[in-house]
PALO-873272 format. One line per field, with one value per residue: residue in three letters; x, y, z of N, C-alpha, C in turn; residue number from 0; chain. Coordinates in pm, whole numbers, plus 50000, padded with zeros to 5 digits. Layout:
residu: [Ala|...] $
n.east: [X|...] $
n.north: [Y|...] $
n.up: [Z|...] $
ca.east: [X|...] $
ca.north: [Y|...] $
ca.up: [Z|...] $
c.east: [X|...] $
c.north: [Y|...] $
c.up: [Z|...] $
num: [NUM|...] $
chaine: [A|...] $
//
This chain:
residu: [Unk|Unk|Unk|Unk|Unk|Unk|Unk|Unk|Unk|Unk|Unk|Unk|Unk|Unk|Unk|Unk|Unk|Unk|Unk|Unk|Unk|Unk|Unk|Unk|Unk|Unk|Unk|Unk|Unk|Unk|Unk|Unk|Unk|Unk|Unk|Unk|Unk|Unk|Unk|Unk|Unk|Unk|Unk|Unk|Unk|Unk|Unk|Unk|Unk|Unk|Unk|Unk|Unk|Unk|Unk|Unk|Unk|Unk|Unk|Unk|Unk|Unk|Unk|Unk|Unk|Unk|Unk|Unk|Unk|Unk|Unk|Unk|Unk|Unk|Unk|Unk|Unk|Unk|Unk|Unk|Unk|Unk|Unk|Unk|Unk|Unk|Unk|Unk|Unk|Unk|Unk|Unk|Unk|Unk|Unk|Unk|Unk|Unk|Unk|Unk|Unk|Unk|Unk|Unk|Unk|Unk|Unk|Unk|Unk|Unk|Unk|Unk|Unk|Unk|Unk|Unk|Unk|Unk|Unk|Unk|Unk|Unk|Unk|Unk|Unk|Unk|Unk|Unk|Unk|Unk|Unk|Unk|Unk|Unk|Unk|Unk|Unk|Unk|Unk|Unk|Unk|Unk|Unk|Unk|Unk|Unk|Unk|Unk|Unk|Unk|Unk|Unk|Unk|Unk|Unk|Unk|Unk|Unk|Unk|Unk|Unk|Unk|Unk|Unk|Unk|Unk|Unk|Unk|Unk|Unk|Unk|Unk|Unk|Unk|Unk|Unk|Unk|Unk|Unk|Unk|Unk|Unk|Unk|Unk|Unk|Unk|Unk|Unk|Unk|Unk|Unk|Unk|Unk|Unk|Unk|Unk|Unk|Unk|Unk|Unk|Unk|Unk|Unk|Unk|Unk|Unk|Unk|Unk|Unk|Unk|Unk|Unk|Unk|Unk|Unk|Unk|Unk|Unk|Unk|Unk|Unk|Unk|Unk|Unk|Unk|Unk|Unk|Unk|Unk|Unk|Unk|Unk|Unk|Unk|Unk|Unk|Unk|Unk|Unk|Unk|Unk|Unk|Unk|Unk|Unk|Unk|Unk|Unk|Unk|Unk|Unk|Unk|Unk|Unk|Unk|Unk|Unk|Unk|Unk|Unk|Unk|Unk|Unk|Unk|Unk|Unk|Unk|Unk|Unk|Unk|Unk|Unk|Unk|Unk|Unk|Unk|Unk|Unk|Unk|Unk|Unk|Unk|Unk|Unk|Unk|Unk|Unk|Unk|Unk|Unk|Unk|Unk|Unk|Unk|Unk|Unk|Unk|Unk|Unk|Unk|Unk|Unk|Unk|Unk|Unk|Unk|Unk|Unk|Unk|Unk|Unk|Unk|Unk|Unk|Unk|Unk] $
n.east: [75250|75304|75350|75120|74983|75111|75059|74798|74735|74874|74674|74466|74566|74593|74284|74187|74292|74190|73958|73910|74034|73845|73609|73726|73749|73744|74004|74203|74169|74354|74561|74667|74646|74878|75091|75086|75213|75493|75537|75528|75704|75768|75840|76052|76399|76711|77097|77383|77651|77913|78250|78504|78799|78971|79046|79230|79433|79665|79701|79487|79291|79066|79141|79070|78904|79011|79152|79395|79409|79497|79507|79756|79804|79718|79569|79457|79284|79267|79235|78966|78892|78752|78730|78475|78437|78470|78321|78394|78614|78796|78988|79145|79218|79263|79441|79610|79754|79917|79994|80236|80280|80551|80737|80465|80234|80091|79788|79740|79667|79552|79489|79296|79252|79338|79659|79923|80160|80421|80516|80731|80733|80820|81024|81126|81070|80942|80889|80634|80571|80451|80664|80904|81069|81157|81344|81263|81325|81312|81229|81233|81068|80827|80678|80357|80193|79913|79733|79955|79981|80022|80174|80260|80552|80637|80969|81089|81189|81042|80730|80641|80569|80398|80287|80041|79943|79671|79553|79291|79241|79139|78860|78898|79147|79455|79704|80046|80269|80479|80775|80823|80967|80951|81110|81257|81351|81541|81504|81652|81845|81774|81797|81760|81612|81533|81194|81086|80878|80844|80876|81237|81295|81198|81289|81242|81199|81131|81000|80797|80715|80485|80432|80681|80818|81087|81195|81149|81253|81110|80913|80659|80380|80069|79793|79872|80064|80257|80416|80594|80829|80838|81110|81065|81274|81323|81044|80986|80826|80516|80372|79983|79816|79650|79485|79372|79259|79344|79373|79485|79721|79861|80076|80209|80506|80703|80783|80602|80315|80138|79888|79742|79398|79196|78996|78807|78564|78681|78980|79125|79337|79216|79369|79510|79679|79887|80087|80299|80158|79898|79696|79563|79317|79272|79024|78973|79087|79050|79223|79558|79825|80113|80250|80573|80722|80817|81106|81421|81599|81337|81232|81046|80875|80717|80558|80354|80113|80009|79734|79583|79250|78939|78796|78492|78141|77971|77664|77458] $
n.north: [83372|83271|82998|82883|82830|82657|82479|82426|82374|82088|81975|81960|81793|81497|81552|81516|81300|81115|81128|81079|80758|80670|80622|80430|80178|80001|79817|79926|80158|80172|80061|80296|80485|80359|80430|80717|80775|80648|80828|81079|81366|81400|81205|81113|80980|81091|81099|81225|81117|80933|81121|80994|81065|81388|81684|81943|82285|82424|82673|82796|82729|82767|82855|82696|82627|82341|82107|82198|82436|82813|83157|83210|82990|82797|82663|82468|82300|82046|81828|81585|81637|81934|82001|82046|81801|81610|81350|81170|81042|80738|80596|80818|81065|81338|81544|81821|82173|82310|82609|82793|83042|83319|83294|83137|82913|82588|82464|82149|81829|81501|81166|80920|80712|80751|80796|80980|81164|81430|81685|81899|82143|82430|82639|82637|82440|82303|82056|81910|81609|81456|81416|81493|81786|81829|81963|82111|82077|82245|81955|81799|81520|81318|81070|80984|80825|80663|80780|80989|81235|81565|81880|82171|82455|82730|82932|83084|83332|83347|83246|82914|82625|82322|82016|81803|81476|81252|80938|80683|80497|80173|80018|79722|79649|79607|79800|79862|79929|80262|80425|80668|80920|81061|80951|81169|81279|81341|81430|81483|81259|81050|80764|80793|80572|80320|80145|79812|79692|80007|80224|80320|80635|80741|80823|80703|80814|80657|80721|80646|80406|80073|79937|79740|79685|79667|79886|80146|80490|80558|80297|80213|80246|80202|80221|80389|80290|80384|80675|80869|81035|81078|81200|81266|81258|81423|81399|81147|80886|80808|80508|80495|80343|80118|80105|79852|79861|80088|80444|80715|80983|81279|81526|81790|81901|82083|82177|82029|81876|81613|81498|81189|81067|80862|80727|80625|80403|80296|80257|80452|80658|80994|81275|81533|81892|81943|82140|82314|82300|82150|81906|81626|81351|81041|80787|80402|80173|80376|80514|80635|80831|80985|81183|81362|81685|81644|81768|81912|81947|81912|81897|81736|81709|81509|81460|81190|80992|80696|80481|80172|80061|79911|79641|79686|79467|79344|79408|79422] $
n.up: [91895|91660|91790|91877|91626|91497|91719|91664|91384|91430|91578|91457|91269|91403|91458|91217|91048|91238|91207|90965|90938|91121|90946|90750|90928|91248|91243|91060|91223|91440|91240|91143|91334|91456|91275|91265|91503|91501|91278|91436|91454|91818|91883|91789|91795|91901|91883|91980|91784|91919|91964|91723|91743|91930|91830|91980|91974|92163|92251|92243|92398|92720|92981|93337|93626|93840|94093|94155|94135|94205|94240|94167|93966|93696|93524|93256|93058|92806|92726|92884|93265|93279|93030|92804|92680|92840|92936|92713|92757|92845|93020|93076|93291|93274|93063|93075|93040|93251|93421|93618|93833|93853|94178|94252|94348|94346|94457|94651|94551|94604|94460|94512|94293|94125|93908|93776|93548|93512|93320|93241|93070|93002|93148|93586|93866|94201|94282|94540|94708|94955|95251|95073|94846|94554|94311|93945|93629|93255|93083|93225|93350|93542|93753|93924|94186|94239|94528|94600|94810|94619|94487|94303|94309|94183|94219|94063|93845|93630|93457|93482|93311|93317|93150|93279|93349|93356|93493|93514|93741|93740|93937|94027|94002|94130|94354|94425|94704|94647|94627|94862|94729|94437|94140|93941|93586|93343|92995|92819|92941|92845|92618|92229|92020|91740|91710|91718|91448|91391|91112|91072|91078|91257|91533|91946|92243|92548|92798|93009|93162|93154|93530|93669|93398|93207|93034|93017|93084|93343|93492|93648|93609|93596|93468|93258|92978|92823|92781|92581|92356|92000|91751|91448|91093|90867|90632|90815|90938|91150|91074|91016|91215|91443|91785|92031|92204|92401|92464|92294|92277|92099|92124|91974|91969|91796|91447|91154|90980|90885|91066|91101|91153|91220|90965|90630|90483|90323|90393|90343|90499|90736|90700|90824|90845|91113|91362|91557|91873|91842|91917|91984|92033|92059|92005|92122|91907|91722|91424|91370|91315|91173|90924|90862|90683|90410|90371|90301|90662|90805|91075|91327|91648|91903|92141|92337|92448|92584|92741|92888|92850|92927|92771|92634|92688|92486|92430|92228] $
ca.east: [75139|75327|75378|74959|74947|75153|75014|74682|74786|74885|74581|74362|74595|74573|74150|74135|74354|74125|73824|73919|74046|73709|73582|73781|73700|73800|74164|74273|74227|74479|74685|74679|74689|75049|75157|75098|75271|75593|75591|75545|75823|75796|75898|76171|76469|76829|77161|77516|77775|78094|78390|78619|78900|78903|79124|79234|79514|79618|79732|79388|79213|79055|79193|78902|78953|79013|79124|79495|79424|79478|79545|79888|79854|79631|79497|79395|79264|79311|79125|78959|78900|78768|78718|78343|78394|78567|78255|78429|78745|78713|79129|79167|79116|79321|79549|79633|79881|79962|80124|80246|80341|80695|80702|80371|80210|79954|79722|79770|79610|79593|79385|79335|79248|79432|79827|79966|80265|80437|80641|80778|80713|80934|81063|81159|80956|80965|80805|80652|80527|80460|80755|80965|81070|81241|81318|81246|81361|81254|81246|81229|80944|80802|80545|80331|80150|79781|79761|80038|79965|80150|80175|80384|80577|80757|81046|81160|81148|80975|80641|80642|80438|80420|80196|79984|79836|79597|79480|79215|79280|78995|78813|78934|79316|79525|79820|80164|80327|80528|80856|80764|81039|80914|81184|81305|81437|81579|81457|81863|81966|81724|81870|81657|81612|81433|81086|81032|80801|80829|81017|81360|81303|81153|81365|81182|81247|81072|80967|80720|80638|80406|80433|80752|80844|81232|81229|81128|81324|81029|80848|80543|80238|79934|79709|79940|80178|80390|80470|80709|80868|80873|81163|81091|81326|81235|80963|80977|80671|80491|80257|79864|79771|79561|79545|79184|79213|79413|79329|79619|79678|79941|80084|80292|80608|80788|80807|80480|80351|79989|79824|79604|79305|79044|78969|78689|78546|78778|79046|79199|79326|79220|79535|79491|79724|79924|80170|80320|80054|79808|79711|79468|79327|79218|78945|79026|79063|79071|79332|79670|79971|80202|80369|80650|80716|80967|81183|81577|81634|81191|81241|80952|80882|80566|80484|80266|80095|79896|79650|79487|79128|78893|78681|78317|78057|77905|77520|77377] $
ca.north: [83348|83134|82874|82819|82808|82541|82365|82389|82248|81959|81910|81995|81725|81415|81539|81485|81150|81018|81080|80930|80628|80595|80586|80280|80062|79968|79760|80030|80263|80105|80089|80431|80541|80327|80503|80889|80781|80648|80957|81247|81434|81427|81027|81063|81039|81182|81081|81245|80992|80992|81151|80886|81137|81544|81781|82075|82376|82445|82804|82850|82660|82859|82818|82701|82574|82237|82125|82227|82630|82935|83279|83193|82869|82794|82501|82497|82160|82067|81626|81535|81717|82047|82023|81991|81657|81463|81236|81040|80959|80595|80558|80977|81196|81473|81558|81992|82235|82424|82749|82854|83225|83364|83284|83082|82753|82564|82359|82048|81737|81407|81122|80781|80595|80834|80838|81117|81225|81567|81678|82021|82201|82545|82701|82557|82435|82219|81925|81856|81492|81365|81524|81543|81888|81806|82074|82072|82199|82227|81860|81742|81455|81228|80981|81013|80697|80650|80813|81064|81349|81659|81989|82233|82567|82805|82981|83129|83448|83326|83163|82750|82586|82204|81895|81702|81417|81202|80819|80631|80337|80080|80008|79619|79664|79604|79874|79860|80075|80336|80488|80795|81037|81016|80949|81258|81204|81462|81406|81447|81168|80936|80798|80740|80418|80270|80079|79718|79746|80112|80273|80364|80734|80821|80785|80700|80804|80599|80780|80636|80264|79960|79870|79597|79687|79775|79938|80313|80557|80505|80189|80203|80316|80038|80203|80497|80234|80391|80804|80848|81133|81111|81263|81263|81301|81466|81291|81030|80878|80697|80481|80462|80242|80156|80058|79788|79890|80185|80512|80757|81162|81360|81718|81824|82004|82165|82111|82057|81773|81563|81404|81055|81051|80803|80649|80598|80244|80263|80232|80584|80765|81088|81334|81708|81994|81943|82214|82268|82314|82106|81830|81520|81257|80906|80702|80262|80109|80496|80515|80719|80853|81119|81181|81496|81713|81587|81855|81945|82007|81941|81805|81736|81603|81468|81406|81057|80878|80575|80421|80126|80074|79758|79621|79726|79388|79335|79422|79441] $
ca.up: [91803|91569|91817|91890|91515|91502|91760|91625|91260|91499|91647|91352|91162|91420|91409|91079|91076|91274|91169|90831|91060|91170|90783|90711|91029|91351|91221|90984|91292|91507|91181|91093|91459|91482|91200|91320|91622|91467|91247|91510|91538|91913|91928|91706|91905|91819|92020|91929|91776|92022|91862|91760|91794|91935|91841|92038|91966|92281|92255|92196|92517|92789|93165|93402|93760|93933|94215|94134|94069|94270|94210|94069|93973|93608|93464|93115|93001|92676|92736|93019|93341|93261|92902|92767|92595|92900|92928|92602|92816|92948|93127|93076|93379|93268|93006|93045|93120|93419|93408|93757|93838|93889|94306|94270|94403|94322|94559|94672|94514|94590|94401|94531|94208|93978|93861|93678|93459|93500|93225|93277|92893|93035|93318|93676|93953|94263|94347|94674|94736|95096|95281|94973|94793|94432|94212|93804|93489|93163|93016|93358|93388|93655|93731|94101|94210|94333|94681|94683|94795|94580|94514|94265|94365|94116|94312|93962|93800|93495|93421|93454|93232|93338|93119|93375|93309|93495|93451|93620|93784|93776|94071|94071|93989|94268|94316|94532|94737|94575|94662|94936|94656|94316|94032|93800|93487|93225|92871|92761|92976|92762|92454|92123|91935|91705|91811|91663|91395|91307|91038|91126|91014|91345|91643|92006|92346|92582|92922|93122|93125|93283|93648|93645|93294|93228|92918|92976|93160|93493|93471|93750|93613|93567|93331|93160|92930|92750|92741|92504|92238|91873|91696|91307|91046|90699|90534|90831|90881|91190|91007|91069|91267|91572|91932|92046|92363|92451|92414|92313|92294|92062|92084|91908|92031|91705|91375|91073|90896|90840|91112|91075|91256|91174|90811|90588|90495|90178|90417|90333|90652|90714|90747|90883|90894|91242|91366|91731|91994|91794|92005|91905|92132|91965|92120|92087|91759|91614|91342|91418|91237|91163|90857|90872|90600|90325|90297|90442|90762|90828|91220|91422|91750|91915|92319|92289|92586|92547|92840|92823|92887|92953|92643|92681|92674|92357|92503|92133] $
c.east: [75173|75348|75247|74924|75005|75109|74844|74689|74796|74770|74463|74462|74552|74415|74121|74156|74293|73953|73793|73961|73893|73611|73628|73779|73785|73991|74233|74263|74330|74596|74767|74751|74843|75136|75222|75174|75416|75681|75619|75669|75852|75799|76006|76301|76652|76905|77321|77616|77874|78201|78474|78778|78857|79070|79193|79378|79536|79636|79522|79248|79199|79113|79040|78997|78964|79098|79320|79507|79470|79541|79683|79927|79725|79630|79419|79387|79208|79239|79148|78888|78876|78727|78569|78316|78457|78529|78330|78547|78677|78887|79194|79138|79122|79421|79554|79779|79859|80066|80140|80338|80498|80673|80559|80359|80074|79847|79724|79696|79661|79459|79439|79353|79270|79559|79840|80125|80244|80529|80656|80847|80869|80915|81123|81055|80996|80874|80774|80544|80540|80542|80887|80964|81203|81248|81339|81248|81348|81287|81240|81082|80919|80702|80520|80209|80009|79814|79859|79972|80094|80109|80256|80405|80637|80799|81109|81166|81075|80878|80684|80535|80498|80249|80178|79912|79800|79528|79423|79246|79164|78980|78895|79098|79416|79646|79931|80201|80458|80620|80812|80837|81020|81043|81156|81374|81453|81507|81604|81899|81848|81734|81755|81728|81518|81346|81061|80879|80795|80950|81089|81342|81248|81239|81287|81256|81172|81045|80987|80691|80567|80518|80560|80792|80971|81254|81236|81210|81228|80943|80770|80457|80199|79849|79758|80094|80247|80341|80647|80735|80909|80977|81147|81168|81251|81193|80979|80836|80607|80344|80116|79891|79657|79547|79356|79158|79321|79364|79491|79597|79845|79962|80251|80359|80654|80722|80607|80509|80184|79960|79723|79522|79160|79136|78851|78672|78606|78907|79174|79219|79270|79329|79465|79615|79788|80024|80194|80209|79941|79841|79548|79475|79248|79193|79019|78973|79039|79217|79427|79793|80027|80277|80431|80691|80856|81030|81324|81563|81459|81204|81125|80923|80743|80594|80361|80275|79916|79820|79563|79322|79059|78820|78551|78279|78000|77746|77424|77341] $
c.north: [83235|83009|82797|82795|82699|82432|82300|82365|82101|81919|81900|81836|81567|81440|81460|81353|81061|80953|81005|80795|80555|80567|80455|80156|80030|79902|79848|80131|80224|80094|80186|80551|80522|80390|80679|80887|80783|80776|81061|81228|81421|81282|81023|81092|81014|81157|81104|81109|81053|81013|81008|80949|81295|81570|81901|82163|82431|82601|82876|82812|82746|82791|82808|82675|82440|82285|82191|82379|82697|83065|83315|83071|82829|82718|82514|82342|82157|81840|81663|81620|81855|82068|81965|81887|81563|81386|81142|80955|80853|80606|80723|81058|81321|81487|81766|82056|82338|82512|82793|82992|83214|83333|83267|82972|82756|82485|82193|81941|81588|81281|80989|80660|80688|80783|80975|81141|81386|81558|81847|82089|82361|82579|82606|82576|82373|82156|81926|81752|81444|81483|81584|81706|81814|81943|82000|82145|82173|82081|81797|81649|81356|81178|81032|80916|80771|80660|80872|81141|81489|81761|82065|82387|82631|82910|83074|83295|83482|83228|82982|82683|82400|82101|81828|81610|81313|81072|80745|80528|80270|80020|79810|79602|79701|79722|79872|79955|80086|80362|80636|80890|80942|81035|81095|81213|81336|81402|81405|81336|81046|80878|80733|80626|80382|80185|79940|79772|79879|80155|80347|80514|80817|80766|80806|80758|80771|80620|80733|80508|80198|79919|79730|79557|79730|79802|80092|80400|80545|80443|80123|80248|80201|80077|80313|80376|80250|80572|80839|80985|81083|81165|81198|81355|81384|81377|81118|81032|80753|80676|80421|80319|80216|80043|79988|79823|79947|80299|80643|80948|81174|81480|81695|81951|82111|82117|82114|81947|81726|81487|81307|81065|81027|80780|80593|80450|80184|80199|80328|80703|80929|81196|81528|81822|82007|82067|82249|82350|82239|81955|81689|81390|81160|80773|80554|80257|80273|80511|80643|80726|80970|81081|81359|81504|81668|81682|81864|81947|82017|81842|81834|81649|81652|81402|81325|81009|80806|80508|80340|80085|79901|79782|79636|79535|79417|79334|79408|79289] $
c.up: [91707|91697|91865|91798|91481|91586|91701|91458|91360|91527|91550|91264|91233|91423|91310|91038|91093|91268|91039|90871|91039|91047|90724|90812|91153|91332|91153|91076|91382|91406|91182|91231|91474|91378|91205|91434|91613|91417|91289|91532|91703|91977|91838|91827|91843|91949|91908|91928|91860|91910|91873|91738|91790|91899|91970|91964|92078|92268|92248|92303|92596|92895|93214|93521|93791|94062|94262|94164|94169|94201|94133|94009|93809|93541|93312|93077|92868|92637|92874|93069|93290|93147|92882|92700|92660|92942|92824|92663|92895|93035|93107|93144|93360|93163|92962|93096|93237|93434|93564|93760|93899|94089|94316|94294|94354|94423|94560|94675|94554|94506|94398|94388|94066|93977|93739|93668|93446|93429|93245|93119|92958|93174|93415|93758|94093|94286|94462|94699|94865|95165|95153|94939|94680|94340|94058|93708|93382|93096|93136|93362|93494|93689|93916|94114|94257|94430|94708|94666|94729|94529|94390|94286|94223|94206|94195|93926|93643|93507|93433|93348|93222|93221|93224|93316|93352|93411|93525|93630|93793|93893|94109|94074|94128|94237|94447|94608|94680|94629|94722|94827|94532|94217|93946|93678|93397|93089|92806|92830|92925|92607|92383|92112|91865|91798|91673|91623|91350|91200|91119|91117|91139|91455|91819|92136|92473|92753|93012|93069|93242|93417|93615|93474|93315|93077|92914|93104|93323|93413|93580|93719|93561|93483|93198|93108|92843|92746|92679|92393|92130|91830|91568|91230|90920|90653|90619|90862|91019|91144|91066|91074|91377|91696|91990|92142|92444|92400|92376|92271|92219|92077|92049|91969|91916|91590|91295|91013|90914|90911|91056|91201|91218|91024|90789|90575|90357|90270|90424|90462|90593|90757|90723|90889|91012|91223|91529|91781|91953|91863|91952|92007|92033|92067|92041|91951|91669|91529|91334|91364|91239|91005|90833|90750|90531|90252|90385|90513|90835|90978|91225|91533|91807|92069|92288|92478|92530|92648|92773|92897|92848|92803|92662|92624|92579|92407|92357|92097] $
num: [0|1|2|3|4|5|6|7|8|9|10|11|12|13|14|15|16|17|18|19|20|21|22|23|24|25|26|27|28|29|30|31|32|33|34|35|36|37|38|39|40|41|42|43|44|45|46|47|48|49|50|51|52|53|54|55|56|57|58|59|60|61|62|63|64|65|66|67|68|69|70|71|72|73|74|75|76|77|78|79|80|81|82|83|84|85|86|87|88|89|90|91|92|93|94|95|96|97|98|99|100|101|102|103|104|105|106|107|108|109|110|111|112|113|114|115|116|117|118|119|120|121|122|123|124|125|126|127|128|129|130|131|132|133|134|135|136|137|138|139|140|141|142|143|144|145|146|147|148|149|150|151|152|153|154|155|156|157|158|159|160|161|162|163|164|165|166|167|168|169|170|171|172|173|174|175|176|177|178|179|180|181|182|183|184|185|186|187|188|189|190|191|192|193|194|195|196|197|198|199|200|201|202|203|204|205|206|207|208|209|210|211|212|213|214|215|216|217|218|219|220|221|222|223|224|225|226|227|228|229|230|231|232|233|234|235|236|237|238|239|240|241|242|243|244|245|246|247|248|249|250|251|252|253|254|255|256|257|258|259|260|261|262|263|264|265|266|267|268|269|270|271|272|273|274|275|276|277|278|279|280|281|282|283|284|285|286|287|288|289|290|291|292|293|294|295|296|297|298|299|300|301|302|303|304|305|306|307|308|309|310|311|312|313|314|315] $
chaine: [A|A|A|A|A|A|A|A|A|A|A|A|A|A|A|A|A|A|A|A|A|A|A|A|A|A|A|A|A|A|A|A|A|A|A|A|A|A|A|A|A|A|A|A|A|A|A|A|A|A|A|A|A|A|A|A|A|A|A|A|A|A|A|A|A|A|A|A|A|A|A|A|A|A|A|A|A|A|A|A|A|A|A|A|A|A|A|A|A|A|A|A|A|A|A|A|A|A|A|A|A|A|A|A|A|A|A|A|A|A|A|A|A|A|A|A|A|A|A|A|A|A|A|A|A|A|A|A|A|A|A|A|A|A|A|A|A|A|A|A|A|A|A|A|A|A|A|A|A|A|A|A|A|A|A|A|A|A|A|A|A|A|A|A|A|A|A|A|A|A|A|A|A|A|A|A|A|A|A|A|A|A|A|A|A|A|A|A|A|A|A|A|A|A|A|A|A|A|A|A|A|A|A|A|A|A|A|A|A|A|A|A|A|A|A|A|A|A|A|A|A|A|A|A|A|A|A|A|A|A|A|A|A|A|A|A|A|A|A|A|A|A|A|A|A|A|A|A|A|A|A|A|A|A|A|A|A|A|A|A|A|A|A|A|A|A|A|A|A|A|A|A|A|A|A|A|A|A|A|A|A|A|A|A|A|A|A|A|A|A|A|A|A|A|A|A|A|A|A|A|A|A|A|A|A|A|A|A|A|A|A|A|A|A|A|A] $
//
């Protein structure tokens, strides 16, 4: 009932409109007319701003399915793939974790114009790429090229819980062939260092790098350039900044302290509450920092991967 009453106000209001219209003359009705038109509500039109960075907590993410899952095998996406806001990713197919069961597997993916980074958060696992079988243990990471096909098993007696994460390759970007056995690497047999340009107070450890790069512990991926770990000291501090054309993702391993994410048009970052499992993805040119708490003994460390992405055409 209320919604015929409403429509008939409507129709009783452009009546009336127009019959005063027709009181003032043929040019003032064409005015008047373009005016009721602009104003109806039902031409106004409404379009969500894109986040220029998301949050998540992962402890707090539901599990869904891809193409990874089965019955012992669980996917919780946290960006990307799976997650209700992974239209905003432009070089992001996937960034979640994967818990695999005590004597579980997961199904076997392959993705032509993907790459992906496995980092192995706890437990052990094995790898199986092509004919390969690698096994993997906690801190254990590894890159897997466009076009392998692979797979992961746990043989353990405890839960696995592996970081996947997935980057699109653009349709024109040429790519090589890969080594058939994908590189392991420990996270202990990579030593820190400072990073030109940052304060000393945070110490880097430098993963995963570009295709024909020799700086990062594996140096073949084309649009994932740089995965790397944070270690901050007390009250160190990596300072906002921002990336024109990369897009980048934090979680936080240990440790408490004040994420940057974004800034107003004063120029004043905005800084949030971080703490481990709190995880924050930051679209291009979004503003990004960390500063850890300044007290004794206040460690914290931070899992960072950066992809970069083409510049959109200026169409406006």
């Amino acid at each position: 009932m209320k919604r015929n009453f409403s429509i008939a106000v409507k129709d009783f209001c452009w009546y009336t409109s127009f019959s005063i219209a027709r009181a003032f003359g043929g040019s003032n009705l064409k005015f008047l007319l373009l005016m009721l038109l602009l104003a109806s509500p039902n031409f106004a039109q409404e379009r969500k701003v894109d986040p220029t960075w998301l949050h998540r907590y992962v402890p707090k993410v539901n599990e869904t399915a891809n193409g990874m899952s089965s019955k012992s095998c669980h996917y919780t996406p946290i960006f990307g793939e799976g997650d209700s806001e992974a239209a905003h990713m432009q070089s992001v197919a996937r960034f979640a974790e994967v818990t695999v069961d005590p004597h579980g597997s997961c199904q076997a993916v392959r993705y032509d114009r993907e790459e992906e980074i496995y980092f192995v958060l706890q437990g052990s696992s094995v790898l199986h790429s092509g004919n390969e079988e690698q096994p993997m243990r906690a801190n254990d990471f590894t890159y897997l090229p466009p076009g392998a096909k692979h797979s992961i098993t746990n043989a353990g007696q405890q839960p696995s819980h592996i970081l996947v994460m997935g980057f699109k390759i653009p349709a024109g970007m040429a790519t090589n062939q890969q080594p058939a056995r994908p590189k392991i690497v420990n996270l202990e047999s990579v030593k820190e260092e400072t990073v030109s340009g940052h304060p000393s107070s945070v110490l880097y450890k430098l993963l995963v790098g570009s295709h024909g790069a020799t700086r990062d512990a594996i140096d073949e991926a084309y649009v994932a350039t740089s995965f790397f770990l944070m270690d901050f000291a007390p009250g160190g501090t990596n300072f906002p900044h921002h990336h024109e054309a990369a897009e980048e993702i934090y979680l936080v391993i240990d440790g408490e302290g004040d994420m940057v994410a974004g800034s107003g048009m004063d120029g004043v970052e905005g800084r949030f509450p971080a703490k481990a499992g709190d995880a924050y993805y930051f679209r291009p040119n979004c503003t990004v920092g960390f500063y850890n708490q300044n007290k004794p003994g206040a460690k914290a460390h931070i899992l960072a991967v950066r992809s970069k992405v083409s510049l959109p055409r200026d169409e406006d």
